[in-house]
C-alpha positions in Angstrom: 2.9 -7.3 12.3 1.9 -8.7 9.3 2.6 -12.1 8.6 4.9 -12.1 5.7 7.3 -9.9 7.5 7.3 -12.2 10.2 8.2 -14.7 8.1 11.1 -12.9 6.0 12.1 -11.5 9.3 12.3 -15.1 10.9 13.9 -16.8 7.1 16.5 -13.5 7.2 17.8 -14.3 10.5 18.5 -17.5 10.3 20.5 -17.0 6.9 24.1 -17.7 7.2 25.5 -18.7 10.9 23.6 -21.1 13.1 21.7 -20.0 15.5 19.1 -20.7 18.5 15.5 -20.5 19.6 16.1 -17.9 22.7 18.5 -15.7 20.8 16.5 -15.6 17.2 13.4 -14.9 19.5 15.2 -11.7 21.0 16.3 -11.0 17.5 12.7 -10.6 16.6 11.5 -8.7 19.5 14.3 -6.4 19.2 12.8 -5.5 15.5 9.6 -5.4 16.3 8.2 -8.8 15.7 5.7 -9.2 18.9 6.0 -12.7 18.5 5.6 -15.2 21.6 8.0 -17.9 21.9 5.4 -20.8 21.7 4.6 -19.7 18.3 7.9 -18.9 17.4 9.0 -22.8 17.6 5.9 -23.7 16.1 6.8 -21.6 13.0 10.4 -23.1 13.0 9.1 -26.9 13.3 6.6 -25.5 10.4 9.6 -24.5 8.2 11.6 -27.4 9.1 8.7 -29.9 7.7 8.6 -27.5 4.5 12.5 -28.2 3.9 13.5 -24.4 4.9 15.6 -24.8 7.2 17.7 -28.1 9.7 17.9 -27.9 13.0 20.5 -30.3 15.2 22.0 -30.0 18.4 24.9 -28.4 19.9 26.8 -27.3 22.3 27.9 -23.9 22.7 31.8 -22.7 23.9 30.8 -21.7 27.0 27.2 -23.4 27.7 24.3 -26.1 27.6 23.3 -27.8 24.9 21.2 -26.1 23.0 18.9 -27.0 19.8 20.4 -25.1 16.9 18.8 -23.8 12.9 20.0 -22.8 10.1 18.8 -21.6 6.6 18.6 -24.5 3.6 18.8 -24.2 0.3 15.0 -23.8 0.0 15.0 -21.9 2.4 17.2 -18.9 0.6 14.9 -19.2 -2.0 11.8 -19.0 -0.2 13.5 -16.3 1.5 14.0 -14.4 -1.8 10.7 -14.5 -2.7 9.2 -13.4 0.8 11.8 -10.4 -0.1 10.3 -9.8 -3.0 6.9 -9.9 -1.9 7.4 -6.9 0.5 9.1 -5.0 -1.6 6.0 -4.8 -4.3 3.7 -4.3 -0.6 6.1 -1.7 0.4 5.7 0.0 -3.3 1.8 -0.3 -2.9 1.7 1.3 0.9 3.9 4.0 -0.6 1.6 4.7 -3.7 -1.6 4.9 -1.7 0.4 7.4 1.0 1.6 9.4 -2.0 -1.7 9.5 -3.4 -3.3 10.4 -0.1 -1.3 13.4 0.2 -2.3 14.5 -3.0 -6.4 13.9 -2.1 -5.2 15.8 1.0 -4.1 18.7 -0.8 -7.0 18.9 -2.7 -9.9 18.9 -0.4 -8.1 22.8 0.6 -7.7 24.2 3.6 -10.7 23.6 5.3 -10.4 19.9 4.6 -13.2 19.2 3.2 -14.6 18.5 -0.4 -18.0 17.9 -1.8 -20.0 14.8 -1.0 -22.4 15.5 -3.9 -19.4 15.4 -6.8 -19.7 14.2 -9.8 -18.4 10.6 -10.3 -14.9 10.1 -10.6 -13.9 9.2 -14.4 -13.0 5.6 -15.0 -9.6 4.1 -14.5 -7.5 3.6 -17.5 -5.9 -0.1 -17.2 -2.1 -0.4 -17.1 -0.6 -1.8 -19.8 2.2 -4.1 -20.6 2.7 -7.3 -18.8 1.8 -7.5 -14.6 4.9 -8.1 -12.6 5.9 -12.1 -11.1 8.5 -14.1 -10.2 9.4 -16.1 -7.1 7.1 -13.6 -4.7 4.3 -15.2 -6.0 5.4 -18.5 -5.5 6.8 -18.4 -2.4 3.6 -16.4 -0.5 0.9 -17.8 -2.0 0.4 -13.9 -4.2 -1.9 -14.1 -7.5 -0.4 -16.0 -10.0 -1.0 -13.2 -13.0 1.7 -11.4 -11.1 -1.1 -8.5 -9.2 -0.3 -7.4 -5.2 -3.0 -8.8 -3.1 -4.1 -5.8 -1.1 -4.4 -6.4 2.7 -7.5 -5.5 4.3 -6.2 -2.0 5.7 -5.6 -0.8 1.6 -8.3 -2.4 0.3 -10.4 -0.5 2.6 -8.1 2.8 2.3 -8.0 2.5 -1.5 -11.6 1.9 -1.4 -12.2 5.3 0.4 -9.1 7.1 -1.2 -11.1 6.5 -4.9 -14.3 8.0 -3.5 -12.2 10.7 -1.5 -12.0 11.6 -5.5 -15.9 12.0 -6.2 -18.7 9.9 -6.6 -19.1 6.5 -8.5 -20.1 2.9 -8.8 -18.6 -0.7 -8.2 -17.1 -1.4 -11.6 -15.1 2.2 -12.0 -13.4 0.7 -8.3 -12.7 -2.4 -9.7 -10.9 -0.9 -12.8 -9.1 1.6 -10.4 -7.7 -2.0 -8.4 -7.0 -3.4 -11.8 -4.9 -0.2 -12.8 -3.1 -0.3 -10.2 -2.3 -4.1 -10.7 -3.8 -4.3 -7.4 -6.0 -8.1 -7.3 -9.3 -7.9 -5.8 -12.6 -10.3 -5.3 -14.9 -8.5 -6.5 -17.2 -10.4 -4.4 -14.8 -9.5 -1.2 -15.1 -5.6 -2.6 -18.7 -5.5 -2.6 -18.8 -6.6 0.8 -16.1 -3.9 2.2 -18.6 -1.5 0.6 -21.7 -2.9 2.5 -19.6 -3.2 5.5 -18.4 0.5 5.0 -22.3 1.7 4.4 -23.6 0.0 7.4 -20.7 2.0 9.5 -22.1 5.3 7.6 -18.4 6.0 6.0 -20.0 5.4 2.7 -23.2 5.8 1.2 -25.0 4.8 -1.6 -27.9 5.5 -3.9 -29.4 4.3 -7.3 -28.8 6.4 -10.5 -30.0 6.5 -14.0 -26.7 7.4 -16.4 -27.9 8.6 -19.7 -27.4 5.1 -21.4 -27.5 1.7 -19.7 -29.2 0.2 -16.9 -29.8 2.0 -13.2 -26.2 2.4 -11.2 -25.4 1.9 -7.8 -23.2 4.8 -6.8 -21.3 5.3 -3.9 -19.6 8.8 -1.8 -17.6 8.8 0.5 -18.8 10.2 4.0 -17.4 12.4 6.4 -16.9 10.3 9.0 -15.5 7.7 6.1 -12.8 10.6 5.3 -11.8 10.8 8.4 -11.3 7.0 8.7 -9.2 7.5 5.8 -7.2 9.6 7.3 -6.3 7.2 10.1 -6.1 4.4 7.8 -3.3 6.6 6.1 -1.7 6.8 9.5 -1.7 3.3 10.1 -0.4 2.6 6.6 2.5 4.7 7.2 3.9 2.3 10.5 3.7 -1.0 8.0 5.4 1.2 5.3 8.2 1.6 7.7 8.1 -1.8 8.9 8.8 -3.0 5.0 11.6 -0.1 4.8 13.2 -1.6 8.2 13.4 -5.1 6.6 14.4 -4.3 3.6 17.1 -2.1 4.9 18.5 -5.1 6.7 17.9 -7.4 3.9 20.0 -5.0 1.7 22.8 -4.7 4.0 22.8 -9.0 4.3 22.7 -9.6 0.7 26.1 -6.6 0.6 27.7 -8.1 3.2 28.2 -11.8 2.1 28.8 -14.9 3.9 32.3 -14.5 4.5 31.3 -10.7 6.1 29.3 -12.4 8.4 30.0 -13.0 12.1 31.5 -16.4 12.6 29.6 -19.4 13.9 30.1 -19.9 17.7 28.3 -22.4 18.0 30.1 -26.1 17.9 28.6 -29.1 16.4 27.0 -32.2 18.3 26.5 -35.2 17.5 25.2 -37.1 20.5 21.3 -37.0 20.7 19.4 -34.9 22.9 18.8 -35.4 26.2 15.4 -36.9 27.1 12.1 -34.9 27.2 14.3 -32.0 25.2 
């Protein structure tokens, strides 16, 4: 799972009541967070240093002592912005699955197209002002507001544009930048290295009618049907982010005072030793 649902998951279940390590663990697990315990109270003590959330210990109605979180302040917020976040991911998976269908329906029947196309015209920037706010801020995202792609749709957009025809570094860059997508360009020209040394793309040197000589790059068979599977994959982690934000819909309509109410009683003795 990727990592900022793992975090938004964690940050969502611990808004609202108190709660503790072995039952936010099954939490997790029972929506798909493969998460070992270890490195689930690592990630707690990690958001506890970070001012997210406060843990203390209690005592349950009917049971042992048990360390005990719950959600700060900062936490909420940090929260909001992790929402945030996967909703402009889950808005990106969806575009690229939307425009993979259509590349799909293109190639025909047979499902092929031709490798020797002419090159794909350049992308026409968006305009207006890229989007921001607290996503940004609270996972690391580029500040100018642009969706960081993770490696899976860089690689699949990569394909998806030559899927389209033809063409060189800079028309892919421009496609990223339309799509208010942020990309290295150093980190794309290695993806297209990598991807022409595993024969899903190649390359060759081309004289346009005006400028210098052109690297240009087509897509391969064996790199269409990568993208194909790449497609498949994208379409579990867009139903990941629909799962979480599903449940972080129904939390924000429920309320606090909706919400189940706290079993869990205070404590204010300290733990026992070696706990």
């Amino acid at each position: 799972m990727q990592k900022e649902l793992l975090v938004a998951w964690t940050l969502l279940l611990l808004d609202g009541d108190k709660t503790y390590g072995y039952l936010l663990h099954q939490q997790l697990l029972e929506r798909g967070v493969d998460l070992q315990a270890s490195s689930m109270y690592r990630r707690l003590a990690k958001f506890e240093r970070a001012g997210w959330v406060e843990s203390s210990w209690s005592t349950s109605v009917d049971g042992p002592r048990r360390h005990v979180y719950v959600l700060t302040d900062a936490g909420r917020v940090a929260l909001r912005g992790m929402t945030a976040l996967i909703r402009e991911l889950r808005e990106a998976y969806g575009a690229f699955l939307d425009d993979h269908a259509l590349a799909v329906a293109r190639r025909g029947a047979d499902g092929e197209v031709d490798e020797d196309a002419t090159p794909a015209a350049p992308a026409t920037p968006a305009t207006g002002p890229p989007p921001g706010g607290a996503a940004q801020e609270a996972a690391g995202a580029s500040p100018l507001g642009l969706v960081r792609p993770r490696q899976e749709l860089l690689v699949g957009r990569v394909l998806l544009a030559l899927d389209a025809g033809a063409t060189y570094g800079y028309d892919l860059r421009r496609e990223f930048n339309a799509r208010r997508m942020s990309a290295d360009p150093a980190a794309l020209y290695r993806v297209l290295r990598r991807l022409e040394a595993d024969k899903w793309v190649q390359s060759r040197w081309m004289r346009p009618s005006a400028g210098p000589p052109r690297r240009f790059y087509r897509l391969t068979s064996r790199g269409r049907r990568n993208l194909d599977e790449i497609a498949r994959l994208v379409v579990l982690i867009r139903d990941a982010h629909d799962a979480y934000l599903h449940a972080a819909a129904h939390v924000d309509a429920a309320g606090p005072a909706d919400r189940p109410a706290d079993p869990i009683r205070p404590s204010t003795d300290p733990p026992p030793p070696g706990s």
